[in-house]
PAKOL-419472 format. One record per residue: x, y, z of N, C-alpha, C in turn; residue in one letter. Coordinates in steps of 0.02 Angstrom, whole numbers, padded with zeros to 5 digits, always signed. Atoms other than C-alpha are relative to their C-alpha. Last residue first. Layout:
<pts>
XYZXYZXYZA
...
</pts>
This chain:
<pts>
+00038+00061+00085+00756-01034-00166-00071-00019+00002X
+00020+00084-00003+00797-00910-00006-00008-00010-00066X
-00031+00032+00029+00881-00737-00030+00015-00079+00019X
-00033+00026-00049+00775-00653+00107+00043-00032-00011X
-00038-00042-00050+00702-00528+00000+00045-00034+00037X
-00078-00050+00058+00693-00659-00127+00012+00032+00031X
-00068+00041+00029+00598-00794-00013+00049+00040-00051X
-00026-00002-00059+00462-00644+00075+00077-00045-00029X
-00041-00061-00008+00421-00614-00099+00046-00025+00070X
-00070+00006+00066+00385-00791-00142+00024+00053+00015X
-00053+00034-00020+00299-00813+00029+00057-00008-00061X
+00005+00062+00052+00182-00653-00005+00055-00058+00010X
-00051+00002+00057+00203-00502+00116-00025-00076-00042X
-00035+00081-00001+00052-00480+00230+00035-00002-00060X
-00024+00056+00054-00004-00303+00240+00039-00050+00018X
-00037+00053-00026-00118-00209+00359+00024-00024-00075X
-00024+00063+00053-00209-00049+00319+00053-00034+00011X
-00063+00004+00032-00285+00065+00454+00020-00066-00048X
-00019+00075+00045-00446+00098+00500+00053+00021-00027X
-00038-00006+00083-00494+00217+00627+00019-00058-00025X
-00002+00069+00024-00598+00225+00807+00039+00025-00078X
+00035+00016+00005-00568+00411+00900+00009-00064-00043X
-00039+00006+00107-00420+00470+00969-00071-00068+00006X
+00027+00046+00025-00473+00535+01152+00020-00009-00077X
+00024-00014+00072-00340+00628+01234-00045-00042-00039X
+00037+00054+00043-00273+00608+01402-00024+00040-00053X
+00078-00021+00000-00145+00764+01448-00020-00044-00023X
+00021+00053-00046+00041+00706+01486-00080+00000+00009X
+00033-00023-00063+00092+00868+01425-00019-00053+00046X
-00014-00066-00008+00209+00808+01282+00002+00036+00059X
-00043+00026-00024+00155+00621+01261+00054+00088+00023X
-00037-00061+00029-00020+00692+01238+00078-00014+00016X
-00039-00039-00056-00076+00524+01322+00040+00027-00060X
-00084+00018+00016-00203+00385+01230-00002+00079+00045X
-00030-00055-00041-00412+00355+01282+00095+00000-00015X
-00024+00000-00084-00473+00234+01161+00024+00073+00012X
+00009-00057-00039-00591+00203+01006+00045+00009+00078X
+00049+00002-00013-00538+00035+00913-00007+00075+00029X
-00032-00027-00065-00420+00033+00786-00063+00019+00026X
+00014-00074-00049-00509-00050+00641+00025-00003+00058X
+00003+00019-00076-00415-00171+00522-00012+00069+00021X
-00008-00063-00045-00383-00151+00329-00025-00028+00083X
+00070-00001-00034-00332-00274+00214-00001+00077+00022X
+00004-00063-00014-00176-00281+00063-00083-00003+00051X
+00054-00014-00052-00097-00450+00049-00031+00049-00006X
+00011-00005-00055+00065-00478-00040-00088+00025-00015X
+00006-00035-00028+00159-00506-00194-00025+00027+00061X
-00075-00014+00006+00165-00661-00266+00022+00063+00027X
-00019+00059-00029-00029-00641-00304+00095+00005-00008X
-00041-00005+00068-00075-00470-00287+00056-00071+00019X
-00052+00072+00013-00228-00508-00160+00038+00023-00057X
-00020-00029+00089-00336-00312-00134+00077-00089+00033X
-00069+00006+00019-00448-00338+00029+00030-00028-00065X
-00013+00044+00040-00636-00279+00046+00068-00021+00004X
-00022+00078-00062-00660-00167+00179-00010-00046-00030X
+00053+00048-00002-00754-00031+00051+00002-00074+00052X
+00070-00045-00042-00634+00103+00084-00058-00049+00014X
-00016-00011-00075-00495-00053+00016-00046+00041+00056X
+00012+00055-00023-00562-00085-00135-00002-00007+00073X
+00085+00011+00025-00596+00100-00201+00011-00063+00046X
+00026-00070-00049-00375+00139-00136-00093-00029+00006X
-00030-00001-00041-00340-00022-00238-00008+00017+00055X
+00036+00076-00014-00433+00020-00368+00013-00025+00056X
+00086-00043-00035-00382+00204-00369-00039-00069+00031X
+00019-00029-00079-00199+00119-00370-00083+00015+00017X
+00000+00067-00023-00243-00005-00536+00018+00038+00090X
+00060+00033-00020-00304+00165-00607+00002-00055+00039X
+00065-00028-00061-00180+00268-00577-00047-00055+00001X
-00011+00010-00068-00043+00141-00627-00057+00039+00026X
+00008+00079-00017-00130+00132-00804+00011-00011+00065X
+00068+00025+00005-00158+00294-00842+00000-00073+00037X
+00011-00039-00065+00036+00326-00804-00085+00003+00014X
-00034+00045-00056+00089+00183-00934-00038+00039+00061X
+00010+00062-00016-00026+00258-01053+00030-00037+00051X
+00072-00010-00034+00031+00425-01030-00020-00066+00004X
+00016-00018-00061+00209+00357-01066-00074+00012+00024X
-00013-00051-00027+00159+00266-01230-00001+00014+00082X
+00094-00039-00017+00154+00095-01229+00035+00067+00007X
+00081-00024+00032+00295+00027-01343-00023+00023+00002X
-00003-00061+00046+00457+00058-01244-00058+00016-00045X
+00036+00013+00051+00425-00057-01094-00028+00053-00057X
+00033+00059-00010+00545-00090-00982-00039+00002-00060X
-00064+00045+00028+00601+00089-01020-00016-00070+00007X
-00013-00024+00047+00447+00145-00978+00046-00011-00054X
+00046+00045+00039+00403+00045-00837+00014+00012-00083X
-00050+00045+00001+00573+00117-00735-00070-00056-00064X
-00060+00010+00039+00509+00284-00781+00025-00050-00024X
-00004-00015+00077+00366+00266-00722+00031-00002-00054X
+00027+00072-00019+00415+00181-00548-00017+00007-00094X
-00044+00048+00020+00511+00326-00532-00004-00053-00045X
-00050-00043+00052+00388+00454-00552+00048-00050-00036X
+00042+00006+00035+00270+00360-00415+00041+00007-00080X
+00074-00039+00002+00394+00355-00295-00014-00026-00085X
-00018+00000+00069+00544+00210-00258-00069+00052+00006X
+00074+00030+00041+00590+00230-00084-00015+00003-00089X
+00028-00050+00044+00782+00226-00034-00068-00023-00025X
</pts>
C-alpha cells in the first residue's frame, strides 16, 4: 500500500499536535518543490539516513511500438535514480 500526500499529513499531525495542519502541509510542499527545484537543475537532493535522490539522462534512441512493431524515435530524457541509505536499507531488511 502507498502512503499519499494526505496520509502522510495526517500521520504528521497526530505526531505532532502543536503545528497547525496548514503548517504541516506548507511545510511538505515546500521541502517537495525543493526537491522537485533541485533536481531540474541536476543537482542531487542527500536525506541523510534516507536515500539519494539524482537524475541520469536516457540517451536518444530508436525503440519498437511493441504493438505494430513500428520503430519509433523517443527522444533523450532524464529520469531520477535513487540509492536507498544503509540505515534504511538495515530496517527494511531487519538487520542491526
Amino acid at each position: 500500500m502507498a502512503i499519499v500526500k494526505s496520509k502522510l499529513l495526517k500521520q504528521l499531525s497526530q505526531n505532532y499536535p502543536n503545528f497547525l495542519k496548514k503548517d504541516l502541509e506548507k511545510f511538505t510542499d515546500i521541502i517537495l518543490r525543493e526537491i522537485k527545484r533541485t533536481l531540474r537543475r541536476g543537482e542531487r537532493v542527500e536525506l541523510r539516513g534516507f536515500g539519494i535522490f539524482s537524475t541520469k539522462t536516457q540517451k536518444a534512441r530508436i525503440s519498437r511500438n511493441p504493438k505494430t512493431g513500428e520503430k519509433v524515435h523517443t527522444p533523450e530524457k532524464k529520469t531520477i535514480h535513487f540509492k536507498m541509505a544503509k540505515d534504511l536499507f538495515k530496517k527494511l531488511n531487519n538487520e542491526k
